[in-house]
N, C-alpha and C positions, 0 to 999 in steps of 0.2 A: 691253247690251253683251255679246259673247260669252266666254269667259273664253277660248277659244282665240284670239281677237285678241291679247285682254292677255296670254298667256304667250307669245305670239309676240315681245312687244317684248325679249324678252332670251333669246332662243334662241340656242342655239349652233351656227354655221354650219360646214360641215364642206367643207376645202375640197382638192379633191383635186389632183393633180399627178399626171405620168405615172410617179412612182417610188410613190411613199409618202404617204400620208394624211397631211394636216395637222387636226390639231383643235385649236384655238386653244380657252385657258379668258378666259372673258370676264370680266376681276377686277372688284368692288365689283357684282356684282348677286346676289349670295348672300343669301337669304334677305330680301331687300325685298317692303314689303307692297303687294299688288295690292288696289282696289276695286274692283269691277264693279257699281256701284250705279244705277239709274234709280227716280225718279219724275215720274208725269204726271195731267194731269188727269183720266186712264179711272179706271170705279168698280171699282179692282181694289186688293189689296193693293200696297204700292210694296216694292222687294226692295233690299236691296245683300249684295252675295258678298265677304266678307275669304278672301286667300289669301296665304301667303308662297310666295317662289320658292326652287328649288333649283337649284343648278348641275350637279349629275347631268345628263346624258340624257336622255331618255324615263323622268323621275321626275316620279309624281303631284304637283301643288301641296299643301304644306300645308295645313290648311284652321287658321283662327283661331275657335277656338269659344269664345274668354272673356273678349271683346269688349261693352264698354257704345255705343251707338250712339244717337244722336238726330239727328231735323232740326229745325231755329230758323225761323223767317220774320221779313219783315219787318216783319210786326205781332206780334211779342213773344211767338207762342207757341211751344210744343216738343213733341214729338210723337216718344217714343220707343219704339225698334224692338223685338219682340220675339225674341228670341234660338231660333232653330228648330233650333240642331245643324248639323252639317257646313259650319261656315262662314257658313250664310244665316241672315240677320236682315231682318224685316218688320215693316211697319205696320202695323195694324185699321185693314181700310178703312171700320169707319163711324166710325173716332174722325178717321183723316186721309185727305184726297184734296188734289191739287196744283191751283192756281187758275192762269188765265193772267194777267200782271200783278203776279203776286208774286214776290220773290226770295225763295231757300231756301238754307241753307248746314248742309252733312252734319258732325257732330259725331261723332269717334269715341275711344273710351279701352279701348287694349290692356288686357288682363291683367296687363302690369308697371307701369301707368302712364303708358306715353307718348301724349300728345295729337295728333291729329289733327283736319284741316278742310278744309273744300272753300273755294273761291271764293265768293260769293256766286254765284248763279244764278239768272238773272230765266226763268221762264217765259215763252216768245213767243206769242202768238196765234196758233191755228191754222188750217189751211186742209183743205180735204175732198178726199177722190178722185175724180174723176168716172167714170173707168170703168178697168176691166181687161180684158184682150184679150191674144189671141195668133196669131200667124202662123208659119206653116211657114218653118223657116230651118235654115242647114248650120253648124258650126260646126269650126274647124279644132283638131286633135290631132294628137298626135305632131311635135311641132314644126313644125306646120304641112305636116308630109307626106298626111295624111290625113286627111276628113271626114267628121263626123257629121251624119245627119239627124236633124229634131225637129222641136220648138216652142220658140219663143220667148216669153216671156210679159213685155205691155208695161204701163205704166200711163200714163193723164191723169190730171193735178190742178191744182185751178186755184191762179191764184196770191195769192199772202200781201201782205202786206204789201210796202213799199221793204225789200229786202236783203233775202229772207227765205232761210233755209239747211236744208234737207230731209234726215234719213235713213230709208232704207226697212231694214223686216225683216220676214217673213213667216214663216209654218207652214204646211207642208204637210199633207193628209191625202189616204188613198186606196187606195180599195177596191181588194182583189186576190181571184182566185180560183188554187186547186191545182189541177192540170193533172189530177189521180190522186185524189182525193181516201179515204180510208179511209171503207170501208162497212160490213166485217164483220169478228169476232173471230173467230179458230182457235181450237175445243174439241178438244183434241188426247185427251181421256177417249176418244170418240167420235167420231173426226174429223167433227165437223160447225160449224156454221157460223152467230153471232146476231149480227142489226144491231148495228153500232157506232153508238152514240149520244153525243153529238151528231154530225155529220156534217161537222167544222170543214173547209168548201170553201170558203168568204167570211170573209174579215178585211180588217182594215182596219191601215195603216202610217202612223207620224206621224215628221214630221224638221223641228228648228228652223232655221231658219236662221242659218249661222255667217257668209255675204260680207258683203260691208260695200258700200252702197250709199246713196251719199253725193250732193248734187246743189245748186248756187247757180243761182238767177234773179236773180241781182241785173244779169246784164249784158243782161237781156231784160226788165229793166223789171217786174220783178213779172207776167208775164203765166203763170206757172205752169210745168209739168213735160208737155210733150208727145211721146207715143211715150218713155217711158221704159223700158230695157230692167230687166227686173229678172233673168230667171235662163231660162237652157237647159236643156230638159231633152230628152236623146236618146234617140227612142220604143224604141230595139230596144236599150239598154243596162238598163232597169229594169221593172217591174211598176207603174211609177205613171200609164201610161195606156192600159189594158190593159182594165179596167172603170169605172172613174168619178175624174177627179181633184179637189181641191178645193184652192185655195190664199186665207189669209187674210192680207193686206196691211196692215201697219202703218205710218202714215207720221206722222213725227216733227219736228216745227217744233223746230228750233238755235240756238243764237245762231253769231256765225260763229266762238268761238274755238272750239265745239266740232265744227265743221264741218271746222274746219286740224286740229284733232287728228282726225279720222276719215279724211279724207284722207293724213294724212299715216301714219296706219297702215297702208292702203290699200296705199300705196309701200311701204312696206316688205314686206308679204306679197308683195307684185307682186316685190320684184327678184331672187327668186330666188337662185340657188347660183351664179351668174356669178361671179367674182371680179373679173370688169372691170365688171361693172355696177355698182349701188349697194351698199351694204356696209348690212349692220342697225343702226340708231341707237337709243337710248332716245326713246323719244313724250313730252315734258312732258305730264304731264294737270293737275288742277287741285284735286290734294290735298297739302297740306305738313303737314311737323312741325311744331308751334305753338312749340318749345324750341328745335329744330334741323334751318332752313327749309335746312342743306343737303342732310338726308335725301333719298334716289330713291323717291318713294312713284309706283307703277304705278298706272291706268287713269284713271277719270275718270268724275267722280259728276253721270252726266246729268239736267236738268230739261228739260222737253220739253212740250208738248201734243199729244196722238197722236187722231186719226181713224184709221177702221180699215174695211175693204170685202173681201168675199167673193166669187169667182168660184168656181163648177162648170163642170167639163169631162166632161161625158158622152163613152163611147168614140165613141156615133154622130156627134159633131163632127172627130173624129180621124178617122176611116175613112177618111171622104171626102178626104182631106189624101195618101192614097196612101207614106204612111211604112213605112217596114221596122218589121216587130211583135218585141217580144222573146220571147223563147223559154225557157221554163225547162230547166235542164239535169236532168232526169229521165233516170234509167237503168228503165226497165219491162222489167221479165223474166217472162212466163210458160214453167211447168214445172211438170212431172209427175216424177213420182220414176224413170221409167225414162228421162228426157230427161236423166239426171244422170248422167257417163260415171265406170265402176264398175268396180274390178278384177271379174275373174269368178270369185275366191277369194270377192270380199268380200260380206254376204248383201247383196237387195236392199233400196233403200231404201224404207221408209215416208212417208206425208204427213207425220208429225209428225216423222218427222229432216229431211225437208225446210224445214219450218217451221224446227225449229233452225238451219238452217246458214243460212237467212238472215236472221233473224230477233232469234236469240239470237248466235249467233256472228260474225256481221259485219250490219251495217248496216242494216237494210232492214225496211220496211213490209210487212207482209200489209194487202195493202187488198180483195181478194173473189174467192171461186172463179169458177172458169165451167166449167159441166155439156158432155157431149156435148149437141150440137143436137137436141132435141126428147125427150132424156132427161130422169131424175134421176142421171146416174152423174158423179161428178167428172173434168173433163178437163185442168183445169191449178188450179194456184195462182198468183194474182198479186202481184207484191212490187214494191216501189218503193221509188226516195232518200226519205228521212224529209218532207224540207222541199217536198216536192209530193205530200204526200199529208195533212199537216196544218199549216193555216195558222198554228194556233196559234204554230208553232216562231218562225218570225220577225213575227209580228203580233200584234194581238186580236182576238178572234169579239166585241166589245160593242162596239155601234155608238155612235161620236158623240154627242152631245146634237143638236147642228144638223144632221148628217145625214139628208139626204132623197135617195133612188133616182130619178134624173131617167130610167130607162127601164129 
């Protein structure tokens, strides 16, 4: 579950008028506790996030860090969490993993003593992915005044059981390179010039997914999830398919109440700032006070069985798609210290005030000389925006574990 879904359930909408801002405080959601807990049957740790809410603004969640936590099952045992700091509490996944056919029920005990509990929650049997795929498609913005180009990225899976209730969530990964990349260091001792090492040109960018993508076959008969859409991505607004993309697909067998609560979360992020449209409601999830069931206890403590499936997008599949490419916004400036306009009082400038002024005193990258042509005499310096000349800034140079270079 994403904890941006869960703080979305009690956000406060701001709703404007042609005079004067309205901001309504939304009373009795002050400091209620949010869960954001999932376990499944993958051999991985299982997590849940305690958070209390604020009524501020654009204020961080509390985090609940002195919390006792366990899960029960239907055959009698208990399997408690261990307490990681900021909130998050987890299992050892070799002491627990979630079985399909068992029910589980989340046990939690604040630091003052108050008891909490989930529903009982039966694991459902799950179903696999068949494939991922994607097709060229436009997508409208700006209210529908204008469009983007891209990729669409679909999935098959086949189907479940009678009734079965699906949610997707994936991770993106994806290799980029700097347009400028930094090659050499300025010895300003000696104005000369030694490789920078390492030569950070390739990193790699990761992003979880925060939508909510949610899906019933129950009215097609169990026949599964065909041409499902999961997420746009528009080729000329990002770096993510520029050199290689990779997207990992998690798909999550539901029961259906918690299908009506993801849906119905769904609606709410969807209705927007309208005032004529929908208005934001609290989401029942499926944790109460065990003393006082009228408590507003936020999110909803998922059991699930999850399959999971990899797709690579090599650029040379996009090429051929004839999409607009994104552009990095680099300023590149080559100069010589007499291409730097100077009172005629003032003395001339040196390479290494050069260097400072772009350098040290405002912004910019030394990334490599360049010689007159078929000399050794220096002819310019070259400087650049930071974030196109090393990847590092918004990425990492350490590759993946599953990463493999398809060309």
């Amino acid at each position: 579950m994403g904890l941006k879904s869960i703080i979305s359930l009690i956000a406060v909408f701001t709703l404007y008028t042609c005079i004067d801002p309205f901001n309504p405080k939304i009373t009795g959601s002050d400091y209620l506790l949010v869960v954001d807990g999932l376990i499944s049957d993958a051999n991985t740790s299982c997590s849940v996030r305690l958070t209390r809410t604020v009524q501020k603004q654009n204020s961080n969640p509390v985090m609940v860090t002195d919390a006792t936590l366990f899960i029960s099952d239907d055959a009698g045992h208990n399997s408690y969490l261990e307490n990681k700091g900021t909130g998050l509490y987890k299992t050892d996944s070799l002491d627990f993993r979630g079985a399909t056919g068992r029910t589980y029920v989340l046990h939690i005990e604040t630091g003052d003593g108050t008891e909490y509990e989930s529903e009982p929650c039966l694991m459902q049997p799950g179903s696999n992915i068949d494939s991922i795929y994607f097709e060229k498609d436009i997508e409208l913005v700006s209210n529908g005044t204008e469009t983007d180009e891209g990729i669409r990225i679909f999935l098959d899976s086949k189907g479940g059981e009678a009734e079965s209730y699906y949610r997707w969530d994936f991770e993106e990964t994806w290799k980029f390179r700097v347009p400028d990349p930094k090659k050499y260091d300025f010895i300003a001792a000696d104005t000369s010039f030694i490789p920078h090492l390492p030569i950070n040109e390739f990193c790699w960018k990761y992003r979880k997914s925060d939508e909510i993508v949610v899906y019933s076959d129950v009215s097609l008969k169990s026949t599964g999830s065909q041409k499902m859409p999961l997420l746009f991505i528009a080729s000329d607004k990002s770096d993510r398919l520029l050199v290689q993309y990779s997207i990992l697909v998690k798909q999550h067998t539901i029961s259906k109440k918690e299908y009506d609560f993801w849906n119905n979360i769904k609606q709410v992020n969807e209705s927007g700032d309208d005032i004529f449209g929908k208005q934001p409601y609290t989401v029942d999830g499926n944790i109460h006070n065990i003393n006082n069931p009228g408590e507003k206890v936020l999110g909803y403590f998922q059991v699930s069985s999850v399959s999971e499936k990899r797709r690579d997008i090599p650029f040379s599949e996009i090429v051929r798609l004839n999409l607009p490419y994104y552009h990095y916004q680099c300023t590149r400036i080559e100069m010589a210290p007499l291409d730097y306009p100077r009172s005629p009082l003032s003395p001339p400038l040196t390479w290494s005030d050069l260097y400072d002024m772009f350098c040290v005193t405002s912004d910019y990258y030394f990334i490599e000389p360049k010689y007159i042509p078929g000399t050794n005499e220096l002819d310019k310096m070259v400087f650049t925006t930071p974030e196109c000349a090393d990847c590092e800034l918004t990425g990492t140079i350490t590759r993946p574990d599953f990463w493999t270079d398809l060309e």
